[in-house]
N, C-alpha and C positions, 0 to 999 in steps of 0.2 A: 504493500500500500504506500507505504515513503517514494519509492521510489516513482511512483504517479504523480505526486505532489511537487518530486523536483523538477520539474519541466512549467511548473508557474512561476511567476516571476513578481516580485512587488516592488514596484519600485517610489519610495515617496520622496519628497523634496518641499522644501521651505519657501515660498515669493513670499517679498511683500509688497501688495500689489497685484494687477494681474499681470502677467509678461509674456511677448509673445518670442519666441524663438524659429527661427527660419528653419524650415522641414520639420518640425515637430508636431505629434499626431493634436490635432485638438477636437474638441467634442464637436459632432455637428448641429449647427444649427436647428435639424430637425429633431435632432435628441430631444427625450424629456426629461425630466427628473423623476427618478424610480422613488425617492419621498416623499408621503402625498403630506407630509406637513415638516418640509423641512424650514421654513419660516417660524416653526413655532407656535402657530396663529389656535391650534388646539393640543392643550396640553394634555388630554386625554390618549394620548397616542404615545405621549413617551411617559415608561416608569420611573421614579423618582426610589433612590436604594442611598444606603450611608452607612458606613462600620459602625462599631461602636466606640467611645469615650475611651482610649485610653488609660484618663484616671479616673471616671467616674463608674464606669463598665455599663454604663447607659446607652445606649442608641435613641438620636432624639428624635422627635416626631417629626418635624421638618427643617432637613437638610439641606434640599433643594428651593426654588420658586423661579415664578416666570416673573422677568420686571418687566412690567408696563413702559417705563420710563426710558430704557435704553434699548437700542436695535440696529443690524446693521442700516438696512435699507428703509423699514418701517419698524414703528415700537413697538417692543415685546423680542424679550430675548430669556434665552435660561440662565439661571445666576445662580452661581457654586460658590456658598461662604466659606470663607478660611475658619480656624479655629485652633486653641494650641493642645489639644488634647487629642492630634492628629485624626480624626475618625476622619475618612475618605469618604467622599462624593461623589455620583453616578448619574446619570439619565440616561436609559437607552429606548431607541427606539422600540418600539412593542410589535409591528408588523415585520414579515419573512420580504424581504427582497427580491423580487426573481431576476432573476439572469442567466446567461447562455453560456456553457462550458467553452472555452478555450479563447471567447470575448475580451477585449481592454473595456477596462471603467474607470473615469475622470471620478475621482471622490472628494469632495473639497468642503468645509466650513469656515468661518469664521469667527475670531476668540477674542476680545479683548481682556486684559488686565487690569489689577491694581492690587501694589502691595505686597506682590509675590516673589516667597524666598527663591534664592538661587537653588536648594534641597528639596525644593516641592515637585511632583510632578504631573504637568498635564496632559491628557493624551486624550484622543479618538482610537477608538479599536472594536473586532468585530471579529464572527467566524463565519464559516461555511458549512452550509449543510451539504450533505452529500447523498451517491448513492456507490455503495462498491461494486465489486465485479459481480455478485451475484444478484445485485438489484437491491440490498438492506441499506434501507436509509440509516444517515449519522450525521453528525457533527462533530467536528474540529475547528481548535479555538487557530486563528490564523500563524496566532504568534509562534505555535510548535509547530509550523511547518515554515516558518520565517524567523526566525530567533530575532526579539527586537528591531525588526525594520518594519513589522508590520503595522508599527503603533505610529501614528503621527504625531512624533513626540515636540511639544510648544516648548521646546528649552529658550527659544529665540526672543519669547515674549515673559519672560521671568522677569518682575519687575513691576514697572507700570508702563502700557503700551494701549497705543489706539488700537483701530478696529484692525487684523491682521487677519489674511485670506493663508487656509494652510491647505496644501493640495498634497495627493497622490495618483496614482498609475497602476492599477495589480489588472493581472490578467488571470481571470477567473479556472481553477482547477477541471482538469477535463469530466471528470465527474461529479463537481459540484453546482447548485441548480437555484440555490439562493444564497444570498449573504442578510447572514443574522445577527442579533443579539448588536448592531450598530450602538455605539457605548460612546458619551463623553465620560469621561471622569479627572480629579483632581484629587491630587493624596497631597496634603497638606504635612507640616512639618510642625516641629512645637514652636519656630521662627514665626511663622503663620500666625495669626489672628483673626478676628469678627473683620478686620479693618481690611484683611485679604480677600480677593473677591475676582473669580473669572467670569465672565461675559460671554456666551456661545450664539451662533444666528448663524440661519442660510446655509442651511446646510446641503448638496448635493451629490447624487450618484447619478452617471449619466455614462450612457456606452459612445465610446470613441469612436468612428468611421473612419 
């Protein structure tokens, strides 16, 4: 089964900005966006998840929220608070993604900051569902068939930073038929506080022509 897997390829990278580069594949115009709420606009579609308290051994009741107030394009985006008793922060998408085995996909959001350690870390991540050679469906998390490339890691926006576009590139596993479990999260540090704070918006999957 590994050996199936190494013939995908993921490859992410950092703009900031959009950028275009001469001969590079880019999404076509006809493409859609396989998100039907990557805006945000219903937060009924993404789950809201949180560790627990380090020193309290509490997991609190809201982690996450949508702010009204900030967004990339229009307002309303997800907001991950810091905190120093490191419990980590999630939203992931709730719906299965379909996509077409041996396809490229454009996958890109957008994060702002504020107040975030250099030790914290933010990432987008996701797996594939599949089917093997005898047709039994599964899933595998991306990153054990990609060892940390699979994560689109926001090291670049540590700190405080406007609104910053993070892209990748993966061309989808020959066997696998949806990308799931699409996940932001932030693992805060005991550096972190209430006063740390990431921004997510706009989010996209889109197959490349």
């Amino acid at each position: 089964m590994k050996t199936i897997f190494k013939t995908a390829l993921l490859i992410c990278a950092f703009f900031v900005g959009i950028q275009t580069i001469a001969g590079q594949q880019t999404v076509s115009s006809a493409s859609k966006n396989l998100l039907e709420d990557g805006g945000v606009s219903n937060n009924a579609m993404w789950r809201l998840n949180c560790g627990t308290n380090s020193d309290t051994g509490v997991k609190p009741d809201n982690c996450i929220s949508i702010d009204p107030s900030e967004g990339k394009k229009a307002k309303g985006s997800i907001l991950l608070v810091g905190n120093s008793g490191r419990e980590w922060r999630s939203m992931r998408y709730t719906k299965s993604i379909p996509v077409e085995p041996g396809k490229k996909y454009h996958i890109s959001g957008w994060v702002k900051t504020e107040n975030i350690s250099k030790k914290s870390r933010i990432y987008l991540d996701f797996n594939v569902k599949i089917k093997d050679e005898n047709g039994k469906p599964g899933e595998y998390i991306a990153k054990e068939l990609f060892p940390k490339t699979n994560e689109m890691a926001f090291d670049k926006v540590k700190g405080t930073h406007d609104w910053t576009l993070i892209e990748c590139t993966y061309i989808i596993p020959e066997t696998a038929y949806f990308i799931v479990n699409f996940r932001l999260r932030y693992d805060p540090v005991i550096d972190d506080s209430e006063s740390s704070k990431v921004w997510f918006d706009d989010f996209s999957i889109e197959e490349i022509i």
